[in-house]
C-alpha positions in Angstrom: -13.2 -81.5 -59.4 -13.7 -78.2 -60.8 -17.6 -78.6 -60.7 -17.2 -79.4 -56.7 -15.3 -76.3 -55.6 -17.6 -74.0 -58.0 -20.7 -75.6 -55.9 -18.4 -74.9 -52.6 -18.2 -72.1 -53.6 -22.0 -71.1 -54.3 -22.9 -72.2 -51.0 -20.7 -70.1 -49.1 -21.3 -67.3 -50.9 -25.4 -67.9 -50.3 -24.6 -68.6 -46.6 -22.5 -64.9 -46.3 -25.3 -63.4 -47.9 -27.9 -65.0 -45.5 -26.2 -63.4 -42.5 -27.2 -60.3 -43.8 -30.8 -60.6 -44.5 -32.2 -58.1 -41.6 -34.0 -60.8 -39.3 -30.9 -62.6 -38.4 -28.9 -59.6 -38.8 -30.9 -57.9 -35.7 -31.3 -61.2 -33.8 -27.4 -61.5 -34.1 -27.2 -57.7 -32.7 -29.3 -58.0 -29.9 -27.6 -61.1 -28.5 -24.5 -59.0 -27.9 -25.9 -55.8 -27.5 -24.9 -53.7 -24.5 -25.9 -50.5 -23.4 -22.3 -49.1 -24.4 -22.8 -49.8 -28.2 -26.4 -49.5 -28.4 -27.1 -47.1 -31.2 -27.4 -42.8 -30.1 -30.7 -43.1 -32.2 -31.9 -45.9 -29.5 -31.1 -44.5 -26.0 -33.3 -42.9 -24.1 -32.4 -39.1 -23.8 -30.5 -38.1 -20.3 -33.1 -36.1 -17.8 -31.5 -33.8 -14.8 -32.4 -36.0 -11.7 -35.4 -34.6 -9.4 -33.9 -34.0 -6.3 -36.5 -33.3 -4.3 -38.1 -36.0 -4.0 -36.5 -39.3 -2.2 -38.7 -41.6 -4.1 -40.3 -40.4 -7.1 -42.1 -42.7 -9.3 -41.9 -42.6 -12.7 -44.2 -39.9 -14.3 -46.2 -41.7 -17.5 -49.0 -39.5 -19.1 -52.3 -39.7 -18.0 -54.9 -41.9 -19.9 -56.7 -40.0 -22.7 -60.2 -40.2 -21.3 -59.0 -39.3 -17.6 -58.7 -35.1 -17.2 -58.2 -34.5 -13.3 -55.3 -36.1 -12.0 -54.8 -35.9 -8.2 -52.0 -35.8 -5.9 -52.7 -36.8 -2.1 -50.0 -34.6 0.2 -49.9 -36.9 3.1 -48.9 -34.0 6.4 -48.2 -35.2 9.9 -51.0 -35.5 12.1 -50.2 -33.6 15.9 -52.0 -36.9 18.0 -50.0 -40.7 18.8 -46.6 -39.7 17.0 -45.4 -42.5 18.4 -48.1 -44.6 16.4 -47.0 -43.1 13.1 -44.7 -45.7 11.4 -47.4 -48.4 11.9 -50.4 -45.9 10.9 -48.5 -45.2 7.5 -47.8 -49.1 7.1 -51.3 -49.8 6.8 -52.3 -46.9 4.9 -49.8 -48.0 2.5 -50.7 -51.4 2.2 -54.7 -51.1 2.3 -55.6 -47.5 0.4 -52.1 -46.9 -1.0 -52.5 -50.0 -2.7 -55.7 -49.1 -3.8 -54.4 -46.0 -5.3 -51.6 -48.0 -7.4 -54.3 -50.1 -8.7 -56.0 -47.1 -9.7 -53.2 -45.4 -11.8 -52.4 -48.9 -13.4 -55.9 -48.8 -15.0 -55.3 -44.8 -15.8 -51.5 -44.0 -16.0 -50.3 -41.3 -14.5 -53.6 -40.1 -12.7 -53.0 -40.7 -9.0 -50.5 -40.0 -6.8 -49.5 -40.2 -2.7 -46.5 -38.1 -1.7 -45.9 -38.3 2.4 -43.9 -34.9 4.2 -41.2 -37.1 5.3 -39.1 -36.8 7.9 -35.7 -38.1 8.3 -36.9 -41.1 10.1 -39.7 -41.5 7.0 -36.9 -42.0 5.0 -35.1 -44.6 6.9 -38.4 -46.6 7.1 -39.0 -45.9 3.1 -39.2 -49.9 2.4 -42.5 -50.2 4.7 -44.5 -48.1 2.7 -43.0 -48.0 -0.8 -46.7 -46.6 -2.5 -46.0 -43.3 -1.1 -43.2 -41.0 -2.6 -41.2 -39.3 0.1 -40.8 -35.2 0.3 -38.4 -35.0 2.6 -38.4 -31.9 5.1 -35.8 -29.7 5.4 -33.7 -29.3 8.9 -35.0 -25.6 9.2 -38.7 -26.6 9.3 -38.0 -29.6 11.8 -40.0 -27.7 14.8 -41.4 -28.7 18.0 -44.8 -30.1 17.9 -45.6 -28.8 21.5 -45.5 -25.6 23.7 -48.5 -23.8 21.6 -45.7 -23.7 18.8 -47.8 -26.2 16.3 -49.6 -24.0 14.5 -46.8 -22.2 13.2 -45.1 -24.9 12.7 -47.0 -27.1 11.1 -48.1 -24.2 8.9 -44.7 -23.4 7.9 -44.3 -27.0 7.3 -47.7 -27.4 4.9 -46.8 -23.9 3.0 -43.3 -25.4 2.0 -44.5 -28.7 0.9 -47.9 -27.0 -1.2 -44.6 -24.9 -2.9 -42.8 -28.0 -3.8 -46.2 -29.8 -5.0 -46.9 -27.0 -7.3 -43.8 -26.9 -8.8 -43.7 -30.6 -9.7 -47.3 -31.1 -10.2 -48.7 -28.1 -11.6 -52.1 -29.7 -13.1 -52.7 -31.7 -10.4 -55.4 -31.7 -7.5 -54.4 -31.8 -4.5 -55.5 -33.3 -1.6 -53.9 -32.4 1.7 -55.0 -35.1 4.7 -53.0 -36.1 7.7 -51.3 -39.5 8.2 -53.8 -40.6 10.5 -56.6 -40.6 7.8 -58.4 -43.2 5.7 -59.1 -42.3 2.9 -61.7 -44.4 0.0 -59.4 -44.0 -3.4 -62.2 -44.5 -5.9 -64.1 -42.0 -4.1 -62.2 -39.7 -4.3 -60.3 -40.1 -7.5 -63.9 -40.0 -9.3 -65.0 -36.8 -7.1 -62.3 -35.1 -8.7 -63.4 -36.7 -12.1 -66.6 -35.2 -11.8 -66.0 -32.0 -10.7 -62.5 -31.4 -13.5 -64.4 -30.1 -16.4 -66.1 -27.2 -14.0 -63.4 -26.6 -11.8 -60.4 -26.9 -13.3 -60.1 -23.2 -14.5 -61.9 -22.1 -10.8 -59.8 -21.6 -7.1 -62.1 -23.6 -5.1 -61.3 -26.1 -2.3 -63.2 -28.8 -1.2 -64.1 -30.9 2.1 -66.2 -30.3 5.5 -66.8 -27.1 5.9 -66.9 -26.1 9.6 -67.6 -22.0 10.9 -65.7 -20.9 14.2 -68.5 -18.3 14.3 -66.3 -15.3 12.5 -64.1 -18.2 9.4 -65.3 -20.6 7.5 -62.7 -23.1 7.0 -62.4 -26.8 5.8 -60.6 -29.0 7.9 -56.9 -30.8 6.9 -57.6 -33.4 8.7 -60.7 -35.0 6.4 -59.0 -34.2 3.6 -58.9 -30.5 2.0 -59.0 -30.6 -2.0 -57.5 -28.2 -3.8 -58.3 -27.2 -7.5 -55.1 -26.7 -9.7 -55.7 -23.2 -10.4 -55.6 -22.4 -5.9 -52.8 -24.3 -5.9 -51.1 -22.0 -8.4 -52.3 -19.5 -6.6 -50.6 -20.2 -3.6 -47.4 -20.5 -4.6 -47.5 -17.6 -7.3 -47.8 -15.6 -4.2 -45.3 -17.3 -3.0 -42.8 -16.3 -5.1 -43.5 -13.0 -5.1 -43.3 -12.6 -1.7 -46.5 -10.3 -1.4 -48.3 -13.3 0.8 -51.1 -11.1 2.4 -53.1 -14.0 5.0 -50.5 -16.0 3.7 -47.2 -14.8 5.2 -46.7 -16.9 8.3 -45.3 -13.9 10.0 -49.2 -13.1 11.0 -49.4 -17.1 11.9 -48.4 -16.4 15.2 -51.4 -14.0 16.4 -53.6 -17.0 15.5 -51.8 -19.7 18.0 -55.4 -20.2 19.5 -56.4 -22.0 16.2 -55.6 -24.9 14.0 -53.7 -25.3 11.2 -57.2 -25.7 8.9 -58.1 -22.4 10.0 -54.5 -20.7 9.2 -55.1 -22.4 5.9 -58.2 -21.4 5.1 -57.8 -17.6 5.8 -54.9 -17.9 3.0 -56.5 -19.5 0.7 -60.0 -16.9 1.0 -57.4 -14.3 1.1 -56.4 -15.1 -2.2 -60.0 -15.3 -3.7 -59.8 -19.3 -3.7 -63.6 -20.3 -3.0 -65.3 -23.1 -0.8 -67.1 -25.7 -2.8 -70.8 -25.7 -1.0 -71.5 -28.8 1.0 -74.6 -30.0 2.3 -75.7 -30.3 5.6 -75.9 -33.6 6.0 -74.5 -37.1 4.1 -71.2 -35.3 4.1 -68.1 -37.2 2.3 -65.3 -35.9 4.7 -65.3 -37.1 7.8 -63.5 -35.5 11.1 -64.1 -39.0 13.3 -64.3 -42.4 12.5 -67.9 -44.4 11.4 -68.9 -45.1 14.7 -68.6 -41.8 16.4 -70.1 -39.9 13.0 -73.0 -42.6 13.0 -73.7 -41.9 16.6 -73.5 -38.0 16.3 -71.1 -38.6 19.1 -68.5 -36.1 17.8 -66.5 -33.4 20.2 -68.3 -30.2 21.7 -66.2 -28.2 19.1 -67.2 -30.0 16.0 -70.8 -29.9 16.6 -70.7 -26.0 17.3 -68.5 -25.2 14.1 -71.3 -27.6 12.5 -74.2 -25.3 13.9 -72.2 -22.1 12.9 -72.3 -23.6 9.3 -75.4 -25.3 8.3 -78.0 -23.8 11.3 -78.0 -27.9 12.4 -76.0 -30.5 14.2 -74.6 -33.5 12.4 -77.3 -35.7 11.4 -77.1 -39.1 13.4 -77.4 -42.6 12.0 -76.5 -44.1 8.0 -77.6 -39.8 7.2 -74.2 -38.8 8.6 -72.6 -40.0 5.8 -72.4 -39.9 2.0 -72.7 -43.2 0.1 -69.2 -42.1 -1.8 -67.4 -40.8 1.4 -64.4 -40.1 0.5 -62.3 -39.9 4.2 -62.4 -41.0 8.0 -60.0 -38.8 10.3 -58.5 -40.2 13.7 -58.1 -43.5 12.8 -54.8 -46.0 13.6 -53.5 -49.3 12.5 -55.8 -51.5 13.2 -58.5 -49.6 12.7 -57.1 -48.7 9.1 -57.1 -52.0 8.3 -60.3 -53.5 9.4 -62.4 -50.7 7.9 -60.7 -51.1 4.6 -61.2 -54.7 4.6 -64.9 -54.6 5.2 -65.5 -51.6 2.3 -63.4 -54.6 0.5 -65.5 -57.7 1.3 -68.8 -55.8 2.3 -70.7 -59.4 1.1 -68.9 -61.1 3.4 -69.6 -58.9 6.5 -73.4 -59.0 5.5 -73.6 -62.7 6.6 -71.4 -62.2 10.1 -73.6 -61.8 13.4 -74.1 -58.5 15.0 -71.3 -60.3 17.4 -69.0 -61.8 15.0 -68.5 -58.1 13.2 -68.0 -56.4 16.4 -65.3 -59.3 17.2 -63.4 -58.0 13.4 -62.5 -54.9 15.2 -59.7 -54.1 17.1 -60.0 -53.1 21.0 -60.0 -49.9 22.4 -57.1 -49.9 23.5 -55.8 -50.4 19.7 -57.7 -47.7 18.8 -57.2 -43.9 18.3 -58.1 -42.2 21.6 -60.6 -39.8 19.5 -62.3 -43.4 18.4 -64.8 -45.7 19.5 -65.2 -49.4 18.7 -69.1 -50.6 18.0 -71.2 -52.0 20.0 -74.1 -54.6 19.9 -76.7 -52.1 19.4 -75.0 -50.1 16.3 -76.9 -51.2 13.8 -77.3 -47.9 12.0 -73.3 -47.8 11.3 -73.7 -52.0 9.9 -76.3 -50.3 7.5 -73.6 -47.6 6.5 -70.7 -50.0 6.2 -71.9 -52.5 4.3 -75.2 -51.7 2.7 -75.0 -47.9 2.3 -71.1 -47.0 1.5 -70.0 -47.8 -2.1 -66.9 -47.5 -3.4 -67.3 -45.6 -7.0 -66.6 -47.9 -10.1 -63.5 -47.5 -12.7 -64.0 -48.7 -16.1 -60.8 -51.2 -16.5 -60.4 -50.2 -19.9 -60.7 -46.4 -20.3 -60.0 -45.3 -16.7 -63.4 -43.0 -16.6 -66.0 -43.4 -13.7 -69.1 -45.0 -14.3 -72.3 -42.4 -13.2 -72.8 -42.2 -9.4 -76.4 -43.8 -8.5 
């Protein structure tokens, strides 16, 4: 009898002593954990809330091998603002897509932020790849009556301030919402340009001439180096603006917002990147009026003031890594971004079948034109002659441009 209770007792002292071995020890404290008791060294340390931004997605650092990150600042366009819910719906589910898939390969290297209005942030859920900026009531203006200019300005100068302050090594590319933009394109421009730019004020896109400014248009996308963004808002915050205070906007009400822009940012000794004269990669029309040379009066002169030509017609217009197409709507956002998707598949379509793809003209932008049977030059842009740069999958770095 004694030998069986000295055995009982073995065991139960060997089971107590198994329960705290550390395996089952931590698999017993996990089962009941709750965030309440879950040990100081554990939690994650409290952060002040950001709130500025509506939507802000969590900020991871970038991949090693990736130096430029870029920011696209997503401003309202002044054309169809009754078409710009929809427009932002398929930006957000064609390129903004694109751009997720781009920071999931490189964390932290890509980024949309839209100037959101009050209504922008009601409709948040239809285009949840974009973070929202929300405007403040003071810079709600009209859009009309000569008044968008300083507006608009006003608007742009608030939101580069806010960009700077959150983003400070970030490039920055402003566009309107009416723009498609080509993701890889662009995120590997600014790849190649990082290691000689960074340190340099330049920005980047078409550069047009009035015949007295150079200036690069907002509308096909302006890029910004991190060092003119800081810049900008240094001056800023001092106060001492020069071209910059938007008191002297409204002498130049006879002008666009690119051109306000551009004064401020020569003013500040921020420096145009040199483009060519043809094959450019920022586009003011769509591919069918930029393939036909069929852009406005205004464009082509600004285009003579600048490079002594007119835009080059045919699959010339147009860089192989375009990076942006202006004055483009919903429908038209989508189509064009699927055939840049499932260019194979468009090659073996008739002339007729491709034209059938895309929308009507009455879908379209009223600054766009749909193809027609004998645009055979913008089929050899589209689906032979436009590329969409490559990502390595592993490292996040661009392979060499052909």
């Amino acid at each position: 009898m004694v030998a069986l209770v000295a055995a009982a007792t073995c065991l139960l002292l060997l089971f107590r002593t198994s329960l705290t071995t550390p395996m089952l020890q931590q698999t017993l404290h996990l089962e009941r954990m709750t965030p309440d008791n879950v040990p100081l060294s554990t939690r994650a340390p409290i952060r002040p809330a950001t709130p500025r931004l509506e939507r802000i997605t969590p900020e991871r650092a970038p991949a090693d091998n990736v130096s430029g990150r870029v920011l696209v600042l997503i401003i309202p366009a002044d054309v169809d603002l009754n078409k710009r819910t929809s427009r932002l719906e398929a930006s957000a589910s064609t390129w903004g897509k694109e751009l997720a898939r781009i920071n999931s390969i490189a964390p932290g290297s890509v980024k949309a932020v839209l100037v959101a209005s009050a209504e922008d942030v009601r409709q948040r859920g239809a285009y949840p790849e974009f973070d929202l900026l929300r405007v403040p009531q003071s810079l709600h203006q009209p859009l009309d009556q000569g008044k968008w200019v300083v507006a608009s300005y006003r608007l742009v100068s608030w939101a580069l301030q806010q960009v700077a302050k959150q983003y400070p090594t970030h490039w920055v590319t402003v566009i309107h919402d009416n723009t498609l933009i080509v993701p890889p394109n662009l995120y590997c421009l600014v790849q190649d340009h990082h290691s000689k730019l960074h340190s340099t004020p330049t920005m980047q896109g078409m550069e047009l001439n009035t015949g007295d400014t150079t200036f690069v248009p907002t509308s096909s996308g302006l890029i910004l180096s991190p060092t003119a963004l800081q810049l900008f808002a240094k001056a800023a915050r001092s106060g001492n603006r020069g071209s910059c205070n938007s008191a002297t906007v409204d002498q130049w009400h006879n002008v666009n917002l690119a051109v306000t822009l551009s004064k401020c940012f020569q003013g500040l000794g921020v420096v145009p990147v040199k483009q060519a004269a043809k094959e450019h990669m920022f586009h003011c029309y769509g591919p069918v009026r930029t393939v036909r040379g069929a852009q406005d009066d205004w464009f082509s002169n600004y285009h003579l003031n600048k490079f002594k030509v007119r835009p080059a017609k045919g699959a010339d217009c147009c860089s192989a890594q375009s990076v942006s197409f202006h004055y483009q709507e919903a429908q038209e956002i989508r189509v064009i971004w699927d055939i840049l998707q499932h260019q194979r598949n468009y090659r073996v379509l008739t002339m007729e079948e491709r034209k059938n793809r895309w929308p009507l003209q009455r879908h379209v932008s009223a600054y766009s034109s749909v193809p027609g049977s004998e645009d055979h030059e913008l089929w050899h842009l589209m689906l032979t002659k436009l590329l969409l740069r490559t990502i390595d999958p592993i490292s996040g770095m661009c392979k060499p441009s052909e």
